[in-house]
C-alpha positions as CSV (number, residue, x, y, z in Angstrom):
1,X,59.5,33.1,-168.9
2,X,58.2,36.1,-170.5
3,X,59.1,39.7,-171.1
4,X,57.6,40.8,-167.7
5,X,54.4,43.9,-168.3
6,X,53.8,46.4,-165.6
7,X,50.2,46.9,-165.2
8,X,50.0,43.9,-163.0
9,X,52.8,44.9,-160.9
10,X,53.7,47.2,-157.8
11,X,54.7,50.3,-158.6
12,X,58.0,50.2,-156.8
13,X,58.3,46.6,-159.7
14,X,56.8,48.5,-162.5
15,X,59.0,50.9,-162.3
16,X,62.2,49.3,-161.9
17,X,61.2,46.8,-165.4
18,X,61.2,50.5,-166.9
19,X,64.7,51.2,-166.0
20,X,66.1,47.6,-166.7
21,X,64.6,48.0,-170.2
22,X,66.8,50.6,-170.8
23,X,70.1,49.6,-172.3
24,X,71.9,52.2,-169.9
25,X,76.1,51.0,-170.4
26,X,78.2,53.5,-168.8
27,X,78.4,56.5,-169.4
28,X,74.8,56.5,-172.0
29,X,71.8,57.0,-169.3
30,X,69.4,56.1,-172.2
31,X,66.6,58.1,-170.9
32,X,66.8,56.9,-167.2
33,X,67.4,60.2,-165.4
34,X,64.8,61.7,-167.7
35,X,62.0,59.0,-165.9
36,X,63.2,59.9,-162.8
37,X,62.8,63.4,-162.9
38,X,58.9,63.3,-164.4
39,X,58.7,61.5,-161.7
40,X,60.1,63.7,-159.4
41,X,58.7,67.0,-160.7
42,X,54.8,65.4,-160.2
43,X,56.1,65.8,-156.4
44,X,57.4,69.2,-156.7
45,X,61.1,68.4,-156.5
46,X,63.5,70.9,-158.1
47,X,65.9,69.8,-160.5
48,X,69.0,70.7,-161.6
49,X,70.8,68.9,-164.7
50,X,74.2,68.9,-164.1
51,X,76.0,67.1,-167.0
52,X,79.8,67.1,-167.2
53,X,81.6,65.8,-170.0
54,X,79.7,62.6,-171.5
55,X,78.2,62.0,-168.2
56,X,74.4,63.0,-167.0
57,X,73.5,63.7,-163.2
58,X,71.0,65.3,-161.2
59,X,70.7,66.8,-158.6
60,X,67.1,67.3,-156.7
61,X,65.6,68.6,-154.0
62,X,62.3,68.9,-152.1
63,X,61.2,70.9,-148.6
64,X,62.5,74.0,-147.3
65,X,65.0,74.0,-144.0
66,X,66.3,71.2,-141.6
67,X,68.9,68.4,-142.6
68,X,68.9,67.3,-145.7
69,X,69.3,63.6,-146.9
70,X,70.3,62.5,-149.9
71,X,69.5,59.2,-151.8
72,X,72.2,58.7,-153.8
73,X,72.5,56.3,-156.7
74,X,73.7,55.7,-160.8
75,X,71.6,55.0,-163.6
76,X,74.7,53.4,-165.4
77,X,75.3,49.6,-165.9
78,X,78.3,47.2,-166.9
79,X,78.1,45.7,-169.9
80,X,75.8,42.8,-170.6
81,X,78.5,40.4,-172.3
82,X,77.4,38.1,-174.7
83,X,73.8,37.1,-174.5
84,X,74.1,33.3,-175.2
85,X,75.2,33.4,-171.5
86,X,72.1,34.7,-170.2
87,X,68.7,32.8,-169.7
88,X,66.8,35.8,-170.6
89,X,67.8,38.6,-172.7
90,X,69.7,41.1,-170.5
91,X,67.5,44.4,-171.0
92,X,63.9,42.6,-171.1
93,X,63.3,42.3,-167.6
94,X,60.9,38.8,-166.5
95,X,60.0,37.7,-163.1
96,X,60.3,34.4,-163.1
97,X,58.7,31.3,-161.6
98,X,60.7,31.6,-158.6
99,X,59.9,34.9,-157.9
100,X,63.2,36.7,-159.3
101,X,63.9,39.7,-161.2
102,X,65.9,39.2,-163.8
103,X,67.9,41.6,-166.1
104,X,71.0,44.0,-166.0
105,X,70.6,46.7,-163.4
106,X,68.2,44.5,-161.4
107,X,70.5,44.8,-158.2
108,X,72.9,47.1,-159.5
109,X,71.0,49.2,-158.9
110,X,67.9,49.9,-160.7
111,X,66.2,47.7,-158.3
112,X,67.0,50.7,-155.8
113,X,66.5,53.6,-157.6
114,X,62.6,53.0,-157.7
115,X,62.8,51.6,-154.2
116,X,64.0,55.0,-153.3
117,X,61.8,56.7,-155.7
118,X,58.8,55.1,-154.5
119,X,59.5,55.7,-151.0
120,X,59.5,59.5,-151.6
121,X,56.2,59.5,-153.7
122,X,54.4,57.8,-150.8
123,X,56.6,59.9,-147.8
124,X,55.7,63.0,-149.6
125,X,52.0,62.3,-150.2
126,X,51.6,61.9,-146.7
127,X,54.1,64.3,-144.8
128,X,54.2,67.3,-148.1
129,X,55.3,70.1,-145.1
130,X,57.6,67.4,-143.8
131,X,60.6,68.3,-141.9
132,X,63.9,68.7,-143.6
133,X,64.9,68.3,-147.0
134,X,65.0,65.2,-149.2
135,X,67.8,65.4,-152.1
136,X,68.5,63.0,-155.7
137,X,71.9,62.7,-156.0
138,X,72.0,60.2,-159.3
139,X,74.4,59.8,-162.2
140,X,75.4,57.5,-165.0
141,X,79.3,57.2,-164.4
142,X,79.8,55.1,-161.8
143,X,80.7,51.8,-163.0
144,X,82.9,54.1,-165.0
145,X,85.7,56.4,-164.7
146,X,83.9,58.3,-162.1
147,X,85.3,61.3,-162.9
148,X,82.9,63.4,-164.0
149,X,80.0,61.9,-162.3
150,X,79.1,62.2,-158.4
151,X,82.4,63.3,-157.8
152,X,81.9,66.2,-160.2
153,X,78.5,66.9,-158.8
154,X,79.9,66.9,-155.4
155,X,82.7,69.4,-156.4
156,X,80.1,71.5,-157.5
157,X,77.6,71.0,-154.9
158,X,81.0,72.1,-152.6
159,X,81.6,75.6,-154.3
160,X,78.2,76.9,-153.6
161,X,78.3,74.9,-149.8
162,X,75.3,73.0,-150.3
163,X,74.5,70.9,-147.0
164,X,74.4,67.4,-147.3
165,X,73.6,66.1,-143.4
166,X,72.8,62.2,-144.9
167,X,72.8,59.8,-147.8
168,X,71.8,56.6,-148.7
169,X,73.1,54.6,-151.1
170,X,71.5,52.1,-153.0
171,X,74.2,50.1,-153.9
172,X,74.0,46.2,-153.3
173,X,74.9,46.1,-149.9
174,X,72.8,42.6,-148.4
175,X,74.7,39.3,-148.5
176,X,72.8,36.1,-148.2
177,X,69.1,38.1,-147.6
178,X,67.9,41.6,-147.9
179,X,69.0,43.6,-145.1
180,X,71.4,41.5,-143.4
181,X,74.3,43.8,-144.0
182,X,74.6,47.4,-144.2
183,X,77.5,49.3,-145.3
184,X,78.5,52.1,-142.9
185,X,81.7,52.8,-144.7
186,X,84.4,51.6,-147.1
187,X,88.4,51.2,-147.4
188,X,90.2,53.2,-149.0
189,X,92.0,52.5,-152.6
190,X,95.5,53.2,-153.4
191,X,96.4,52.0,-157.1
192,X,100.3,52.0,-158.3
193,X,101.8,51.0,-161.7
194,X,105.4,50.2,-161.3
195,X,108.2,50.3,-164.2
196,X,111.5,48.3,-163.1
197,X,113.7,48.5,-165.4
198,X,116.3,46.1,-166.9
199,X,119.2,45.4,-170.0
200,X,117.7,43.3,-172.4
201,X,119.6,40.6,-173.8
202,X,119.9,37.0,-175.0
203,X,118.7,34.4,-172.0
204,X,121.9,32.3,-173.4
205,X,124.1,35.5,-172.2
206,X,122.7,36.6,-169.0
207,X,126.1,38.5,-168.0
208,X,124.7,40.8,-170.6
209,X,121.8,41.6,-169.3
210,X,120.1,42.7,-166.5
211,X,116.9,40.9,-165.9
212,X,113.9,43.2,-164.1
213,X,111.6,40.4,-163.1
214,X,114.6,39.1,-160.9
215,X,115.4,42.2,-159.7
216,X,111.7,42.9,-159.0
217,X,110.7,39.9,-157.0
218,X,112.4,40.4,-154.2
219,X,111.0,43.6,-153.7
220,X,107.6,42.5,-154.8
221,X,107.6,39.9,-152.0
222,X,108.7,42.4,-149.5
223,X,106.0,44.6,-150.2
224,X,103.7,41.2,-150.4
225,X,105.2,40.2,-146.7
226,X,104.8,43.8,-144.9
227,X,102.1,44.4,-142.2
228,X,100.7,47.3,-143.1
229,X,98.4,48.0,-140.1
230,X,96.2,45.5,-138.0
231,X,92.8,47.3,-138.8
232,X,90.6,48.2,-136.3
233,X,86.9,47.6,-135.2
234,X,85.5,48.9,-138.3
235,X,88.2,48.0,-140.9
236,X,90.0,45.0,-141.8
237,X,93.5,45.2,-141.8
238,X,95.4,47.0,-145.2
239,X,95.7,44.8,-147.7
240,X,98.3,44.8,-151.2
241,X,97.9,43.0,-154.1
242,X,99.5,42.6,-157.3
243,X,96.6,42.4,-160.0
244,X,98.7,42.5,-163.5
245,X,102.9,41.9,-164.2
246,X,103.7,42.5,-167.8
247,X,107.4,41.3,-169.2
248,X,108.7,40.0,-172.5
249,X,109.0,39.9,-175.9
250,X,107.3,36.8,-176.3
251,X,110.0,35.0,-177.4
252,X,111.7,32.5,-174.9
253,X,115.2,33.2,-175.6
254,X,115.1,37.3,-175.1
255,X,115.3,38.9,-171.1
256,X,113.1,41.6,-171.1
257,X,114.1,44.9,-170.9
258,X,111.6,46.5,-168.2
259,X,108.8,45.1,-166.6
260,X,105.4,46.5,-165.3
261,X,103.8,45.4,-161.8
262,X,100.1,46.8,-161.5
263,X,99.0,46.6,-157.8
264,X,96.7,47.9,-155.3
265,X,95.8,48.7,-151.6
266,X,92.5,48.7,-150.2
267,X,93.2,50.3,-146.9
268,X,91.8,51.5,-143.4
269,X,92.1,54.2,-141.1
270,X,95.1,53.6,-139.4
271,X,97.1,54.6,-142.4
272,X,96.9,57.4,-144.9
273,X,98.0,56.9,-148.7
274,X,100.9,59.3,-148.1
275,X,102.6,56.6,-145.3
276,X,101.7,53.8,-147.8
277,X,103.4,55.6,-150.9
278,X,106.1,56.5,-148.9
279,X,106.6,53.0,-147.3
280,X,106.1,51.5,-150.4
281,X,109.1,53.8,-152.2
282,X,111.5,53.0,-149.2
283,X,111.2,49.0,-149.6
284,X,111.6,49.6,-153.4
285,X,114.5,52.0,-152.6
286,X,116.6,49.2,-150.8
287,X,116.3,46.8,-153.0
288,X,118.2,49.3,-155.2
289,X,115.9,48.8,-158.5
290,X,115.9,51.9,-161.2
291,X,112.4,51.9,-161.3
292,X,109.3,54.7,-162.1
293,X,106.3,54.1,-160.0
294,X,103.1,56.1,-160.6
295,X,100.2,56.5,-158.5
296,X,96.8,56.8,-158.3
297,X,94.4,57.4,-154.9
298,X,91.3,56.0,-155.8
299,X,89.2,56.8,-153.0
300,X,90.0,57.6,-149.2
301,X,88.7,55.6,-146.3
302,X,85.3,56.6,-144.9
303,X,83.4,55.3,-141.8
304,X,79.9,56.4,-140.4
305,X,80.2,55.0,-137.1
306,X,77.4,56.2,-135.5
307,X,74.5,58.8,-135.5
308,X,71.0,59.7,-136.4
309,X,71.7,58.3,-140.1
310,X,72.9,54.5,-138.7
311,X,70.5,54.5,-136.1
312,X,67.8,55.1,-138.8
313,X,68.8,52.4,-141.2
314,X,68.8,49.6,-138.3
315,X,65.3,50.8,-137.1
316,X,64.1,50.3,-140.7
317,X,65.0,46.9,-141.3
318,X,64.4,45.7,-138.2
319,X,60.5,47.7,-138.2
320,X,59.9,46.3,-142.0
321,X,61.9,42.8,-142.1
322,X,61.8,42.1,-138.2
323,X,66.3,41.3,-138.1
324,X,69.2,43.0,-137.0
325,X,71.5,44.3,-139.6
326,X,75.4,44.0,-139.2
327,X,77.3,46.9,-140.5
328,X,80.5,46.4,-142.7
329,X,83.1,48.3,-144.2
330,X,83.6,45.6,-146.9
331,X,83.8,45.4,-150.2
332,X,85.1,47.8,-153.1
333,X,84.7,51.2,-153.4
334,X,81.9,53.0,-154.3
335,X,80.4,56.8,-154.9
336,X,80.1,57.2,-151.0
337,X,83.8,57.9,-150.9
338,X,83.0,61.1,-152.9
339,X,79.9,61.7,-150.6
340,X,81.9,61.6,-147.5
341,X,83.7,64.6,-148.3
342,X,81.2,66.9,-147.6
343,X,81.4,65.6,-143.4
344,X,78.1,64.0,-144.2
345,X,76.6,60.7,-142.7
346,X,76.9,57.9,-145.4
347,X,75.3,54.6,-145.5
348,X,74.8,51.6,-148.5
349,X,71.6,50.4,-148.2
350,X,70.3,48.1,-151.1
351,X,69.1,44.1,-152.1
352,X,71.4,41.4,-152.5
353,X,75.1,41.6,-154.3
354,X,74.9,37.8,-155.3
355,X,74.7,38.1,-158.9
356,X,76.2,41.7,-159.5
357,X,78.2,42.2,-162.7
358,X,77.3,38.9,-163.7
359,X,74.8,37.1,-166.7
360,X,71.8,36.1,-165.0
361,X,71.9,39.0,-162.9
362,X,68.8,39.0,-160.6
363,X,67.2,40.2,-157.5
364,X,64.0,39.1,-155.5
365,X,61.3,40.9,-156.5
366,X,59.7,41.0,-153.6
367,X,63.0,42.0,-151.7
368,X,62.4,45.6,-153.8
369,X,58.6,46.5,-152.4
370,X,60.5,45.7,-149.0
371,X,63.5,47.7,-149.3
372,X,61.1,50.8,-150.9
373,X,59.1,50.5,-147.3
374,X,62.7,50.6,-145.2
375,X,63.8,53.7,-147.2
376,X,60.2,54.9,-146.4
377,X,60.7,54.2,-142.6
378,X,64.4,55.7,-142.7
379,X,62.5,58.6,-143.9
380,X,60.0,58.7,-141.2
381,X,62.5,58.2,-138.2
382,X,64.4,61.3,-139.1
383,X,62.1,63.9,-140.6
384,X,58.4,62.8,-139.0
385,X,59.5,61.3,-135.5
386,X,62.2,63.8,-134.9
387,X,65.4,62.1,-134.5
388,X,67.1,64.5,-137.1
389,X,68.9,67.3,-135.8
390,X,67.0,70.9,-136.9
């Protein structure tokens, strides 16, 4: 395999090798936004820069009145790790033998940023009075601290009540093939560190002491034990889980003096994070720990049933790649949460999620001229055939 060139490759391709090369590590775009927006201005988009802290974003816009929909989308990436584990240095794209894409970015999600940019070039060359108003919403802090990326720009895009009818978002929302799952909302996240604490003291002299993991794991498989909701047609049931417990010295003969219990709950509609903190404090409270818990909501549930945005996305996979898509709430979070806010219509739309995060990371190549011509048709069905509302 070889460093992959982009005069003998689709545009929608050429393009996304131009991003991959791009050593973009959260929060450092390293020039990404900067290609999207020449790109962008040759159509007559107006763009705003709207950088906060460390963090670059855009926002863009093209057309006049009606709805507006917004792809949405992050230049950023994770870190590459080390390179011995990958088969193809991480920021030289190749396409190899097989057909695949390979490089960091190539599914999350620079494959879908020039899917979506490509789309628009060839939507507004042939519709440039369309109907409605087609928006960038991109940033480089989303596999970050996302703080003072889209849900900055949103903030900001709140104060001066900017509409925002739909978005798509590119992230890697297809399972075993492109299109077979779109993402029509997401759970919500509930993050608590918890601080039980104890006597330290020699293990030999335990009447000394008092021991916080013993205390705690009662109470830890309370909260383990306790339905939380039974979900509902969209959602899965709440889930809790302890990610991180932190005790000791290190020595074997000392009983810690505290211990700290990291844990999480990815949760649906049929609670809010106020009845899971306080349900969470009661079960601690009987089991009569001294204890400091603090908390951290993530993200709130969000869920786009139905509408002119769903309906859209299912006609364009099933007009460009001929199969019915099943919508999910599944998964982590992602910037949609933020999105939501605003009462818009919010869908993930992007290419396979197989080898996110991961060395080797690739996508089909072929998957990314595909989902360029859904994003294209999506486009169509709400601002050409009139299925938007004025």
């Amino acid at each position: 395999m070889s460093s992959t060139t982009t005069s003998d490759l689709s545009p929608t391709l050429a393009l996304a090798t131009e991003l991959i090369r791009r050593p973009s590590v959260t929060p450092d775009d390293c020039g990404c936004q900067a290609l999207m927006i020449e790109r962008l201005e040759r159509l007559g988009f107006h763009i705003e820069r709207l950088p906060f802290g460390d963090v670059e974003n855009f926002w863009a816009t093209h057309g006049h009145h009606g709805p507006v929909l917004a792809f949405a989308g992050h230049t950023d990436v994770v870190p590459s790790g080390p390179h011995v584990h990958w088969q193809t240095p991480p920021f030289e794209p190749v396409i190899d033998a097989d057909g695949m894409l390979r490089g960091r970015g190539a599914a999350d999600m620079k494959g879908s940023l020039a899917a979506m940019i490509t789309a628009v070039e060839r939507f507004v060359s042939t519709h440039p009075d369309h109907h409605g108003r087609i928006a960038f919403l991109i940033t480089s802090d989303e596999e970050g601290p996302a703080v003072d990326g889209t849900r900055a720009v949103i903030e900001h895009l709140r104060e001066r009540n900017e509409r925002l009818d739909y978005c798509i978002v590119g992230e890697p929302s297809s399972t075993d093939v492109l299109g077979d799952v779109i993402k029509n909302g997401r759970r919500g996240s509930l993050g608590g560190v918890l601080h039980v604490k104890g006597i330290q003291g020699h293990v030999a002299y335990p009447h000394l002491a008092r021991n916080p993991i013993h205390q705690a794991l009662p109470a830890l498989d309370a909260l383990v034990q306790e339905h939380w909701d039974s979900g509902n047609a969209f959602f899965p049931a709440t889930s809790f889980q302890i990610s991180n417990l932190r005790a000791g010295t290190g020595a074997t003969n000392v009983i810690p003096g505290d211990v700290e219990v990291v844990f999480n709950f990815r949760f649906s509609t049929e609670v809010t994070h106020e009845q899971l903190r306080a349900r969470t404090e009661a079960i601690l409270d009987g089991h009569n720990l001294e204890y400091q818990l603090d908390w951290t909501l993530n993200g709130e549930p969000f869920l786009t049933a139905e509408g002119e945005l769903v309906e859209a996305a299912l006609h364009g996979v099933e007009t460009v790649l001929g199969r019915q898509p099943r919508l999910s709430t599944s998964g982590g979070t992602s910037d949609g949460r933020f999105i939501a806010t605003l009462g818009s219509q919010v869908v993930e739309l992007g290419p396979r999620n197989a080898t996110i995060h991961q060395a080797n990371e690739c996508v089909h190549a072929a998957d990314l001229d595909d989902l360029s011509r859904i994003y294209e048709t999506i486009l169509a069905r709400l601002f050409v055939n009139g299925s938007a509302r004025p």
